[in-house]
C-alpha positions as a Markdown table, in Angstrom:
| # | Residue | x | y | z |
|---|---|---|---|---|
| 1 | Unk | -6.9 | -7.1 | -7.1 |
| 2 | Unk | -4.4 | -8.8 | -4.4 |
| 3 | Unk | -7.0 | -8.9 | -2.1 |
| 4 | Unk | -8.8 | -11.3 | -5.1 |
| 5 | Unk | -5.8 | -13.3 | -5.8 |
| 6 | Unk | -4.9 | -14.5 | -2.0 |
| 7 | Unk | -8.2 | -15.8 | -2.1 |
| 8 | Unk | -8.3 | -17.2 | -5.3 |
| 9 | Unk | -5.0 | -18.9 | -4.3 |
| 10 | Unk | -6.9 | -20.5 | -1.1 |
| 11 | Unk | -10.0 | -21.3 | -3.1 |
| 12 | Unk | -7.2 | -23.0 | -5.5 |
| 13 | Unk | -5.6 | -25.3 | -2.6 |
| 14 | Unk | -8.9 | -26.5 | -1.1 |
| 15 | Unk | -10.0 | -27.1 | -5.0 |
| 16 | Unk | -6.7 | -28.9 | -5.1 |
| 17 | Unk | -7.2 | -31.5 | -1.9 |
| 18 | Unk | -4.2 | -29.8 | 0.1 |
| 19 | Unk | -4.6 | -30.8 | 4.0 |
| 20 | Unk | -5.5 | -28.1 | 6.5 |
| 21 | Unk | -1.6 | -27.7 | 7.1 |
| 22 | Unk | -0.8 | -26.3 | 3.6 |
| 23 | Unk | -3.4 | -24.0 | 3.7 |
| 24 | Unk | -2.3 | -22.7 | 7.2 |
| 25 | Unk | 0.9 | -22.1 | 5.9 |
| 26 | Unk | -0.3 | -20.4 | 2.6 |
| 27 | Unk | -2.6 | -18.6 | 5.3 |
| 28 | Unk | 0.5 | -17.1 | 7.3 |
| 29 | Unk | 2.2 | -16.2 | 4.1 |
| 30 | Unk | -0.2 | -14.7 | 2.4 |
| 31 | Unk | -1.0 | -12.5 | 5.4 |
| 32 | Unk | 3.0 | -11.7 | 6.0 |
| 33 | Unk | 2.8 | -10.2 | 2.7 |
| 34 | Unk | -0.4 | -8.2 | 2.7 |
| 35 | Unk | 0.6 | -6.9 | 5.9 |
| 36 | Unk | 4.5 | -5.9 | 4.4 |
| 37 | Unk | 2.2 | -4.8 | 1.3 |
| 38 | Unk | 0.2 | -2.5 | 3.2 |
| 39 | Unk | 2.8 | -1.4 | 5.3 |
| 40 | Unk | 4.7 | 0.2 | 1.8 |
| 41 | Unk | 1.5 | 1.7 | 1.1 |
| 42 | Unk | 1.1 | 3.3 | 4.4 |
| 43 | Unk | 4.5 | 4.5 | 4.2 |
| 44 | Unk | 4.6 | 6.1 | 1.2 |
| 45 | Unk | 1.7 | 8.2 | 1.3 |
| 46 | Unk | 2.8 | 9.4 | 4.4 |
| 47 | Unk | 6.0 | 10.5 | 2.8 |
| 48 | Unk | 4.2 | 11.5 | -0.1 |
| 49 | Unk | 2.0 | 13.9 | 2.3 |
| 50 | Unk | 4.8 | 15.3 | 4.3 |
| 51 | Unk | 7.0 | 16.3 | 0.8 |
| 52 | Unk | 3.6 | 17.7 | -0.3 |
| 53 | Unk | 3.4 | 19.8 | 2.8 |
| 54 | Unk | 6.8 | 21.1 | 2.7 |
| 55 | Unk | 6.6 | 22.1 | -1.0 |
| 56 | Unk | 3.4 | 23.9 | 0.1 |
| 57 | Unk | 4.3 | 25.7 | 3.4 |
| 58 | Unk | 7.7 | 27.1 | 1.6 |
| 59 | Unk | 5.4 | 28.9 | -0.9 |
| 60 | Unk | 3.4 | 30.4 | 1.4 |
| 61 | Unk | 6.0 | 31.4 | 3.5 |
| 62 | Unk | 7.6 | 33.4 | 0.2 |
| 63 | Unk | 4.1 | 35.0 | -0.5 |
| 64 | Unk | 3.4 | 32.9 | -4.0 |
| 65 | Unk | 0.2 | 31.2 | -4.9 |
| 66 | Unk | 2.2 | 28.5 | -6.5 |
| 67 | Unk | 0.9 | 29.2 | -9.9 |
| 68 | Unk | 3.8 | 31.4 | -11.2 |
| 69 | Unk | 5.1 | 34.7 | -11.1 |
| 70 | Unk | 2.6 | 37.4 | -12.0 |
| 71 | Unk | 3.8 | 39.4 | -15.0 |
C-alpha cells in the first residue's frame, strides 16, 4: 500500500501541472523514505530472528520441547 501511494502521489503532481523539478524532488523524497522504510523492516526482522533463535537454542540446550513440562 506505500508502494501505491508514492505513486499515486506522482500520478497526483503530473495530474496537477507541477514542472519536472517538483517532481524530482518529490522523487528523491519519496525514495529517502522507502529506502529508511525498508531499512526498519529489514532491521527488525533480523532482530526479531536472532531473539527467536536465542529463545529456541536455550530450550534445547535444557532438553525441553518448548511445549511444557511433562506431568
Amino acid at each position: 500500500m506505500l508502494v501505491l501511494g508514492v505513486i499515486n502521489g506522482g500520478l497526483g503532481l503530473d495530474l496537477a501541472g507541477e514542472d519536472a523539478k517538483g517532481e524530482i524532488a518529490y522523487g528523491v523524497i519519496a525514495g529517502f523514505f522507502y529506502l529508511l522504510w525498508l531499512l526498519v523492516v529489514i532491521l527488525t526482522e533480523v532482530r526479531r530472528r536472532r531473539a527467536g533463535a536465542g529463545v529456541r537454542g536455550k530450550a534445547s540446550r535444557e532438553g525441553s520441547s518448548g511445549y511444557g513440562t511433562a506431568a
